[in-house]
N, C-alpha and C positions, 0 to 999 in steps of 0.2 A: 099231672104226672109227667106229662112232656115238659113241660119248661126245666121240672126237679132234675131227670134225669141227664138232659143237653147242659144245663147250669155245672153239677156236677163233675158233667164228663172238662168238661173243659177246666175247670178247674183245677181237677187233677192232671191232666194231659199236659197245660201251656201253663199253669200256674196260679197262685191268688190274686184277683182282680179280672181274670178273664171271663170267668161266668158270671161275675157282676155286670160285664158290658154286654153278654147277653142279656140279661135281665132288665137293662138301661137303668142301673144305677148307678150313673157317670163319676160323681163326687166318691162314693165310695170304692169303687173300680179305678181310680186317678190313688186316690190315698192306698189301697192293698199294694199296685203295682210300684207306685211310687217306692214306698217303703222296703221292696223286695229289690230294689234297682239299687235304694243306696244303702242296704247290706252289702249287697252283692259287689258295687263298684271298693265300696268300704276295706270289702275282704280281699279283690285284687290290689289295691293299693298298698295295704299292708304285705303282699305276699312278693309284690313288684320294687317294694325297697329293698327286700332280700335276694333275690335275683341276681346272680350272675350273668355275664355276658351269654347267654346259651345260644347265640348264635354260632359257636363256635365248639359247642359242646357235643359229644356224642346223644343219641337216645337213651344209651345207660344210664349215661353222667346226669343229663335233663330227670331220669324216674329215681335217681338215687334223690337228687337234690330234694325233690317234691317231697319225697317218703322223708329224708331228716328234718323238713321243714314243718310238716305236720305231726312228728315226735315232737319237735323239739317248740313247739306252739299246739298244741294237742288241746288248753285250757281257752286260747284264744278260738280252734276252728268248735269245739263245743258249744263257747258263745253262741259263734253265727249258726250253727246247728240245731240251739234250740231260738234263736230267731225264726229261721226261717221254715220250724216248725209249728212254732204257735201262729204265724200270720199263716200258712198254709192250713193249719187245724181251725182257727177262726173263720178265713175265708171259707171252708167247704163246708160249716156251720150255719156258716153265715147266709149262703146263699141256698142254702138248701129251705131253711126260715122263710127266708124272705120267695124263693121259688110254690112252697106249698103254699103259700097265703095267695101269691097270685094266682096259682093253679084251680086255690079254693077259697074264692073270695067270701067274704061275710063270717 
């Protein structure tokens, strides 16, 4: 029951793959977190071609921009939305599986 519930917690806390590396299932804790990293850089890239100089921008101007960019890409952040749902819904499946079996072996 201690492995279920530290596998878990971390899972949700830091994300998918991290209670895999509790668990020591390296290969599959490299592939969750992998995949969440190149979402994730995936969605700053995309959001970084749109970008205005905001160095020079007010705080307004910076939360207006973000707000018409997710209007107006609302189908695109969906996408990564239900990406990085299904691998965080798999992941906490995941290891919860694989944490009971160790907790009970046979």
């Amino acid at each position: 029951m201690k492995k279920t519930i530290i596998s878990l917690a971390l899972t949700l806390l830091l994300g998918p793959g991290i209670g895999h590396l509790y668990l020591r299932k390296f290969k599959k804790a490299f592939l969750l977190i992998t995949l969440t990293l190149l979402a994730a850089v995936h969605l700053a890239w995309r959001v970084s071609k749109t970008i205005p100089n905001i160095a020079n921008m007010s705080s307004d101007a910076v939360l207006q921009f973000f707000q018409d960019f997710t209007k107006s890409n609302s189908g695109i952040m969906l996408y990564y939305d239900i990406i990085f749902a299904a691998v965080w819904a798999y992941a906490l499946v995941d290891a919860f599986i694989i944490s009971r079996h160790l907790d009970n072996p046979g």
